[in-house]
DSSP file (Angstrom, degrees, kcal/mol; ACC not computed):
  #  RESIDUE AA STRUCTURE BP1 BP2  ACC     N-H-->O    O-->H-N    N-H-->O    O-->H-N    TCO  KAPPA ALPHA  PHI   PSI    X-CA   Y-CA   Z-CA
    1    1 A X     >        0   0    0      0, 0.0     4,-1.5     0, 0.0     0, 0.0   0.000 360.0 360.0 360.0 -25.9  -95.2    3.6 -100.4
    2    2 A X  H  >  +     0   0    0      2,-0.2     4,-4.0     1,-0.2     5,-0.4   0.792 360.0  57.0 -95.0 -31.3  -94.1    1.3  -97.6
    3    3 A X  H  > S+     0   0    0      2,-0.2     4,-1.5     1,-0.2    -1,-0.2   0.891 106.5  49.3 -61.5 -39.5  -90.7    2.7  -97.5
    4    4 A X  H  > S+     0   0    0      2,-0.2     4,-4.2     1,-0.2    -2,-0.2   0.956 111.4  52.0 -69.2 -54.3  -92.4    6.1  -96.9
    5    5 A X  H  X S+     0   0    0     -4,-1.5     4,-1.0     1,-0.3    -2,-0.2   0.838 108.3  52.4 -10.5 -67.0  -94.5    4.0  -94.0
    6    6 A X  H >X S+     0   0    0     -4,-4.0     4,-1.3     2,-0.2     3,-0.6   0.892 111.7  42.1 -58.4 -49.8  -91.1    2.8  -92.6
    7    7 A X  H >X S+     0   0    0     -4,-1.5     4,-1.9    -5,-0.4     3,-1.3   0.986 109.0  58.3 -80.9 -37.2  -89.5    6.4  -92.3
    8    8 A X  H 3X S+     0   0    0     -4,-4.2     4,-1.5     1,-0.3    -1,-0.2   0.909 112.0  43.4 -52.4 -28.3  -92.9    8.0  -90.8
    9    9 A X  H <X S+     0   0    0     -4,-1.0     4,-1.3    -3,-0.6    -1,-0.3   0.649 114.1  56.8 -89.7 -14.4  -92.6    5.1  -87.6
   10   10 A X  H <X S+     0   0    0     -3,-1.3     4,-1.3    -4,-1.3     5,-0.3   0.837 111.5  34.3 -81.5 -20.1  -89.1    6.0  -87.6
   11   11 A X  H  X S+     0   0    0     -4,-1.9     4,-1.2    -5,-0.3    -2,-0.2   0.752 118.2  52.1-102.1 -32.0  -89.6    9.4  -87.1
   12   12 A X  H  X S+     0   0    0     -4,-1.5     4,-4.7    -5,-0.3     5,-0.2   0.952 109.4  59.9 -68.1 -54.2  -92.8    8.9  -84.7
   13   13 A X  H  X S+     0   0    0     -4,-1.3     4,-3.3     1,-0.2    -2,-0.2   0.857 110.3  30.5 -27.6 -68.2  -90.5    6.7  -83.0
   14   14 A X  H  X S+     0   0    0     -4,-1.3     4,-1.5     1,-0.2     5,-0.2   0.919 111.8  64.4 -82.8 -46.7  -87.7    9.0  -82.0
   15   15 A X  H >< S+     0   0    0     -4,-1.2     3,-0.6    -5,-0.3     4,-0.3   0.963 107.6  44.4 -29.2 -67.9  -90.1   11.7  -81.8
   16   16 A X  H >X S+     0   0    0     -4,-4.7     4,-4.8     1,-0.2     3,-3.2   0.984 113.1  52.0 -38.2 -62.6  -91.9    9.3  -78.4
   17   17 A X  H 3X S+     0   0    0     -4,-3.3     4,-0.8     1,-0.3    -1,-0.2   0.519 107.7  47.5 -91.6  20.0  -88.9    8.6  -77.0
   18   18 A X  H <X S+     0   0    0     -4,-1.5     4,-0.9    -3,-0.6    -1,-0.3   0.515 113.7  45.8-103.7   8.6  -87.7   12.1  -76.9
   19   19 A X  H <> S+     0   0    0     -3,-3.2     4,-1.6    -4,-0.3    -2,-0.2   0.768 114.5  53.2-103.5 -45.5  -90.7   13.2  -75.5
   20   20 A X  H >X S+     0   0    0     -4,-4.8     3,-1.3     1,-0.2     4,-0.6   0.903 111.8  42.2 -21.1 -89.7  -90.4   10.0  -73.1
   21   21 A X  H 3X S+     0   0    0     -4,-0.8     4,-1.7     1,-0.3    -1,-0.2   0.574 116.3  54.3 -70.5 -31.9  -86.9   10.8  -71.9
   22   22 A X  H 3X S+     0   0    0     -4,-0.9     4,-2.2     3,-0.2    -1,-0.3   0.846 113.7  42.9 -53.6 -32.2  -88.2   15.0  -71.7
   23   23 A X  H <X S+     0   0    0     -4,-1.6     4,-2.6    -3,-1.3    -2,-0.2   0.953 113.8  45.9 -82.0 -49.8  -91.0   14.0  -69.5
   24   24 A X  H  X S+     0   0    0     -4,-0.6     4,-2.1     2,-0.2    -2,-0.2   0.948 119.0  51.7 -78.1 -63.2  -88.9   11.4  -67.2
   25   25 A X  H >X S+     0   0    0     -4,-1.7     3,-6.0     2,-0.2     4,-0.6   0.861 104.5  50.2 -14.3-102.5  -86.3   14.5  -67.2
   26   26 A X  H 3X S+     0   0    0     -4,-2.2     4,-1.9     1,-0.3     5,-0.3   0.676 112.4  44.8 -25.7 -44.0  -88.5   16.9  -66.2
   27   27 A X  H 3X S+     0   0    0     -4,-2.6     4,-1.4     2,-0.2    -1,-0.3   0.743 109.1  66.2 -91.1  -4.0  -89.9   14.6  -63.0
   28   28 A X  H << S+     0   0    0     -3,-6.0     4,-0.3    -4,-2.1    -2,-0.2   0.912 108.1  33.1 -17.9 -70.5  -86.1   14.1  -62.6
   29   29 A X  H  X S+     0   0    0     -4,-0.6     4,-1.3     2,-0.2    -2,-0.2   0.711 111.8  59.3 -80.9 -15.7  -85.8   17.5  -61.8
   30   30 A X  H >X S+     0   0    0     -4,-1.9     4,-1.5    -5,-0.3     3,-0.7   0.957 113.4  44.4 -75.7 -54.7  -89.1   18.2  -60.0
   31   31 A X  H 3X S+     0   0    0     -4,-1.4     4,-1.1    -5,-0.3    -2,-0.2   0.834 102.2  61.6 -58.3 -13.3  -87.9   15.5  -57.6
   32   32 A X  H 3> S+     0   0    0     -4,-0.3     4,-3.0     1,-0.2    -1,-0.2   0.952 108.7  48.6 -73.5 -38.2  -84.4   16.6  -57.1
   33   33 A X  H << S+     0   0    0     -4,-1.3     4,-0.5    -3,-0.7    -2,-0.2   0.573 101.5  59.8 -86.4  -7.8  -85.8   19.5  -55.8
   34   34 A X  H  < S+     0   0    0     -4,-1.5     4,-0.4     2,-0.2    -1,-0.2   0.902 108.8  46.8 -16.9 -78.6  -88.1   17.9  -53.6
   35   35 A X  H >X S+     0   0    0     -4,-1.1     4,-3.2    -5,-0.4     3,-1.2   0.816 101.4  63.2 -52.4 -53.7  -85.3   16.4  -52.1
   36   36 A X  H 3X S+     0   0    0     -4,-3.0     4,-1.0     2,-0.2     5,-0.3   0.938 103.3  56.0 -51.5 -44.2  -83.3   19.6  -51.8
   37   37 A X  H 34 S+     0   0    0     -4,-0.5    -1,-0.2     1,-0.3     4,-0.2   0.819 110.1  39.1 -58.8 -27.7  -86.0   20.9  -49.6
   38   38 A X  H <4 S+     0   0    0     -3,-1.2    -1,-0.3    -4,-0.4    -2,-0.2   0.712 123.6  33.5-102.1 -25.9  -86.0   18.5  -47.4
   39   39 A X  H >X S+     0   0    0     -4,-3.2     3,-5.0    17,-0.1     4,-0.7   0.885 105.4  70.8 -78.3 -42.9  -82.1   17.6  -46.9
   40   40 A X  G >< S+     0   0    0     -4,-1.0     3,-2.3     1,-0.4     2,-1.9   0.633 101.9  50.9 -29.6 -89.9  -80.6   21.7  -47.5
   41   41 A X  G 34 S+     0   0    0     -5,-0.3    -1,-0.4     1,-0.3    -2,-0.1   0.469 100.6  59.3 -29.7 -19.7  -82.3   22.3  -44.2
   42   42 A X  G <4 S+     0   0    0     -3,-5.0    -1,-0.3    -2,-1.9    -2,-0.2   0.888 102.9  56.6-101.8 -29.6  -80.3   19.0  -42.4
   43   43 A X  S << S+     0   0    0     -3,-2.3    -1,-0.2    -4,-0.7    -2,-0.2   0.819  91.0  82.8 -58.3 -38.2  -76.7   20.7  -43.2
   44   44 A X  S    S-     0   0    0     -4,-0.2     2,-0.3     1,-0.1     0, 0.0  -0.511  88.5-119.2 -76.4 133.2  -77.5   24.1  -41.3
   45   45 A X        +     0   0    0     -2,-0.1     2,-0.4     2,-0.0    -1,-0.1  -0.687  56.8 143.9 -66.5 126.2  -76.9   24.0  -37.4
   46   46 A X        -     0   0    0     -2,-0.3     2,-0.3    -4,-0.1     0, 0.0  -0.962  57.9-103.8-142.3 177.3  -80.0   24.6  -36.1
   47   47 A X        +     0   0    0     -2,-0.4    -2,-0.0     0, 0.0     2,-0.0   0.130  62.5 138.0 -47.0   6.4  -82.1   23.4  -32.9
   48   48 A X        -     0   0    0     -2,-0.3     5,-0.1     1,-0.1    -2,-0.1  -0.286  57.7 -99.3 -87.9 161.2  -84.4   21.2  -34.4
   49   49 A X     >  -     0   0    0      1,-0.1     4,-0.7     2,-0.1    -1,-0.1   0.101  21.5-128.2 -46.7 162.4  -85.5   17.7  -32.9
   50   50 A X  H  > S+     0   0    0      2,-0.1     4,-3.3     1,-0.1    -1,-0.1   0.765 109.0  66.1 -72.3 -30.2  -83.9   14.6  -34.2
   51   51 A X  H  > S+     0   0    0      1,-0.2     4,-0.6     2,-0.2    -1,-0.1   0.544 104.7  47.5 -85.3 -12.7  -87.5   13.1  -34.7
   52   52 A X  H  4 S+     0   0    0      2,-0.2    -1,-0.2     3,-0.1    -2,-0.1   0.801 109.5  52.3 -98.9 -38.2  -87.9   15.9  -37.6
   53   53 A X  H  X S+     0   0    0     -4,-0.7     4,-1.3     2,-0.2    -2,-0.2   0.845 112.4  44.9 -33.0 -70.1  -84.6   15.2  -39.1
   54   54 A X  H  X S+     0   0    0     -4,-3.3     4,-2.1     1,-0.2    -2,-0.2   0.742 110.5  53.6 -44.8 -37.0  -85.6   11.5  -39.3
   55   55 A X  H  < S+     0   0    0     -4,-0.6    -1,-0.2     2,-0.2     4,-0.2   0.415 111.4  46.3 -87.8  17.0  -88.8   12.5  -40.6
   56   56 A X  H >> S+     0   0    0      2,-0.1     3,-3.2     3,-0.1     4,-0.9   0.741 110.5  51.0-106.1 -80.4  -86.9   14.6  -43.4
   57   57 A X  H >X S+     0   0    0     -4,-1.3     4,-2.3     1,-0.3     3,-0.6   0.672 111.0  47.1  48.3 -88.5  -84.6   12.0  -44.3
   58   58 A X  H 3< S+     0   0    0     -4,-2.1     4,-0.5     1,-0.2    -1,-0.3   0.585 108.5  61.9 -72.0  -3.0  -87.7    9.1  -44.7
   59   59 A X  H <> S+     0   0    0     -3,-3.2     4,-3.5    -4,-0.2    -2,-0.3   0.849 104.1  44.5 -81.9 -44.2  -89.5   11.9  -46.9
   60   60 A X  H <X S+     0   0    0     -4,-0.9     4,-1.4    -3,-0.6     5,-0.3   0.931 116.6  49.0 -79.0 -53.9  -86.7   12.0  -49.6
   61   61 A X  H  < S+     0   0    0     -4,-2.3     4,-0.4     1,-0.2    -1,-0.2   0.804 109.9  46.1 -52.4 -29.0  -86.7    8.5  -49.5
   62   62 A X  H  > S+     0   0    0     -4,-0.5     4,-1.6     2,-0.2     3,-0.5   0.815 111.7  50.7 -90.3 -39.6  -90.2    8.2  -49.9
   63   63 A X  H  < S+     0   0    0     -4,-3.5     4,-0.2     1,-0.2    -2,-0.2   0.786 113.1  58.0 -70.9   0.4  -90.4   10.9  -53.0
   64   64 A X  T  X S+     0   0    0     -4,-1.4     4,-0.6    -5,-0.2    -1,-0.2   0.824 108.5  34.7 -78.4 -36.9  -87.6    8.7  -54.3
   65   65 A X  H  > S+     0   0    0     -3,-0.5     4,-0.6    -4,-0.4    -2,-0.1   0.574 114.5  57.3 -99.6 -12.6  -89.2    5.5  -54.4
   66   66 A X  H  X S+     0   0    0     -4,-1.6     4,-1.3     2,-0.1    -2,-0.2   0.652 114.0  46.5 -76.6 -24.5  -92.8    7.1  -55.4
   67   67 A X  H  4 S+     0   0    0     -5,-0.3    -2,-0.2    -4,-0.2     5,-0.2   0.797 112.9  43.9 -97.7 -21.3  -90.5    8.7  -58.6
   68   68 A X  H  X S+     0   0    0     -4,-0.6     4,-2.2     3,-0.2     5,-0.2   0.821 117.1  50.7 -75.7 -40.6  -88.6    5.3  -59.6
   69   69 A X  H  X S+     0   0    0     -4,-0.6     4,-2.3     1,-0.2    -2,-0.2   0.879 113.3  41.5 -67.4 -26.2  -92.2    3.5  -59.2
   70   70 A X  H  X S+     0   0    0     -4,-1.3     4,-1.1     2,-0.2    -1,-0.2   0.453 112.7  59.3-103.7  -3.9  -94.2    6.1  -61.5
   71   71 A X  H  > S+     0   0    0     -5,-0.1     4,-1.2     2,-0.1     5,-0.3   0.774 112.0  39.6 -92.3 -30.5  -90.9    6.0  -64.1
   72   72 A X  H  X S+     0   0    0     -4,-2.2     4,-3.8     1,-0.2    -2,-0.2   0.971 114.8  49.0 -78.2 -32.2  -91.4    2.4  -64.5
   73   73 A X  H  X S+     0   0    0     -4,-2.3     4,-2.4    -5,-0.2    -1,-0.2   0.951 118.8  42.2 -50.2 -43.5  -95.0    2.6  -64.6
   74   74 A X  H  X S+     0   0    0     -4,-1.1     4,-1.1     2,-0.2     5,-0.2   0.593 113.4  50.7 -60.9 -32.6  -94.6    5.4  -67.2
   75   75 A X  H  X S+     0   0    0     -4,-1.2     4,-1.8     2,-0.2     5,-0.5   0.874 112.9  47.3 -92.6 -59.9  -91.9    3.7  -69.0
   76   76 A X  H >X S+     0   0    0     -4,-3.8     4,-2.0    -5,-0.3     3,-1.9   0.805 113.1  48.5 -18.6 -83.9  -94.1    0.3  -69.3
   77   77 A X  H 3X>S+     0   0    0     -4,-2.4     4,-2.3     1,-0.3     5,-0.9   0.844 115.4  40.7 -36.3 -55.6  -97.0    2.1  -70.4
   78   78 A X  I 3<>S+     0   0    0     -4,-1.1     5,-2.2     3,-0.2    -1,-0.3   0.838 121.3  41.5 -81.8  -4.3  -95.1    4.4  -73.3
   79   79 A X  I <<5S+     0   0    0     -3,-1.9    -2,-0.2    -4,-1.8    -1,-0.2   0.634 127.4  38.1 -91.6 -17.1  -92.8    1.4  -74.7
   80   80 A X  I  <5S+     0   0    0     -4,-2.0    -3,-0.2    -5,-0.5    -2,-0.1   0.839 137.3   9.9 -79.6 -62.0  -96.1   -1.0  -74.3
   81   81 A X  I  <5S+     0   0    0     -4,-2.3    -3,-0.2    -5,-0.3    -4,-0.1   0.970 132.8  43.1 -80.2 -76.5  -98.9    1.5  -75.4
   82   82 A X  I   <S+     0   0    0     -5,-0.9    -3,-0.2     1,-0.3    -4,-0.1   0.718 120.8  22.4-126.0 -70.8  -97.4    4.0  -76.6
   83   83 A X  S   <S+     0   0    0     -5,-2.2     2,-2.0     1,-0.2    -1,-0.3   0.896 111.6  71.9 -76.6 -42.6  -94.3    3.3  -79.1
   84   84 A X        +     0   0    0     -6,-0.2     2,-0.7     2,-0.1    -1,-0.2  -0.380  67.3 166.9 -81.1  95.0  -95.6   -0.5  -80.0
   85   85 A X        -     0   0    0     -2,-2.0     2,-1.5     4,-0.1     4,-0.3  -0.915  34.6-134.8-109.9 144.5  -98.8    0.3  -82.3
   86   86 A X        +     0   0    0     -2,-0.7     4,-0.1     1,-0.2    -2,-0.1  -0.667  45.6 147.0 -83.9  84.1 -100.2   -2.5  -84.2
   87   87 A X  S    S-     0   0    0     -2,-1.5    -1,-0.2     2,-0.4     3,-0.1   0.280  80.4 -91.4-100.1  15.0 -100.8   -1.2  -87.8
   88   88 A X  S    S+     0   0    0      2,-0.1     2,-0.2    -3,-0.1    -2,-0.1   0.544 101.4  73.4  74.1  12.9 -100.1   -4.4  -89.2
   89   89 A X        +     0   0    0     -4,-0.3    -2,-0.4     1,-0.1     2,-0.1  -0.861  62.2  56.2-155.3 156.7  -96.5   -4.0  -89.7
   90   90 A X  S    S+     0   0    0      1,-0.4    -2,-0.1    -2,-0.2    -3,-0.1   0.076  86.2  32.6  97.4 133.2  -93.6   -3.9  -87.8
   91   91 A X  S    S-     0   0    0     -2,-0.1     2,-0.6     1,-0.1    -1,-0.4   0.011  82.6 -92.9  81.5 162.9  -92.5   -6.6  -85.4
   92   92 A X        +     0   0    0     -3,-0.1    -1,-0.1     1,-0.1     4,-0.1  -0.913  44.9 170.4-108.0 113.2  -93.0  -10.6  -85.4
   93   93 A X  S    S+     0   0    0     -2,-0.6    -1,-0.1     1,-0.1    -2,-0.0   0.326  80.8  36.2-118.7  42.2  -96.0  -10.8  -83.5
   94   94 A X  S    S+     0   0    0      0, 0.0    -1,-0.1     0, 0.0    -2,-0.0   0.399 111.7  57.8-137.9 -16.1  -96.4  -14.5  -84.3
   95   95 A X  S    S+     0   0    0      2,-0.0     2,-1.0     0, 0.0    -2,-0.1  -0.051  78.7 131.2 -91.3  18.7  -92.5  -15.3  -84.2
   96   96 A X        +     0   0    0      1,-0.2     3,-0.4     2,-0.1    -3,-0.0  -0.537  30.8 178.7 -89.9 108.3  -92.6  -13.8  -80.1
   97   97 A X        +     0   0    0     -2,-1.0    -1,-0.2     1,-0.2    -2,-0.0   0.503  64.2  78.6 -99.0  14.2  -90.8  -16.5  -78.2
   98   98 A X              0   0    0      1,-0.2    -1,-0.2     0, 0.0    -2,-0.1   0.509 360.0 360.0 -76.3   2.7  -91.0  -14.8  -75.0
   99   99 A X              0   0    0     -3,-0.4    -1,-0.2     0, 0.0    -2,-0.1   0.444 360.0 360.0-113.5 360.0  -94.6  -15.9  -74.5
């Protein structure tokens, strides 16, 4: 019975963190394209101010650093909540000598 226990958290297990790694993916690519939208345009000669450039430029930086902050929140949250559940086995949670 426990042995069956063991393989169901293995299998929930890999299950999370492919659904993790889909999800983290997926805002990968929504930001990549983001991005594109706002540099493509800085390669083409065109007329446009400098001050618009600059503000395209600090916009990809800024959906860059909004998408690193909400993957670490995201990655806390599903390795914290998500993957670690307390059914009363798995883990030392009396042997944790990081605390």
């Amino acid at each position: 019975m426990n042995a069956m226990s063991n393989v169901n958290d293995k299998i929930f297990t890999v299950c999370m963190l492919v659904l993790f790694l889909l999800i983290v993916w997926g805002m990968f690519l929504c930001v990549l394209y983001l991005a594109s939208v706002f540099v493509i345009p800085l390669g083409a000669p065109s007329r446009e101010p400098l001050l618009l450039s600059i503000y395209r430029i600090g916009a990809t930086f800024l959906i860059l650093t909004v998408w690193v902050i909400v993957w670490h929140r995201l990655a806390t949250f599903w390795l914290y909540r998500v993957l670690r559940r307390d059914k009363g086995h798995g883990g030392s949670k009396g042997n944790d000598s990081s605390s």
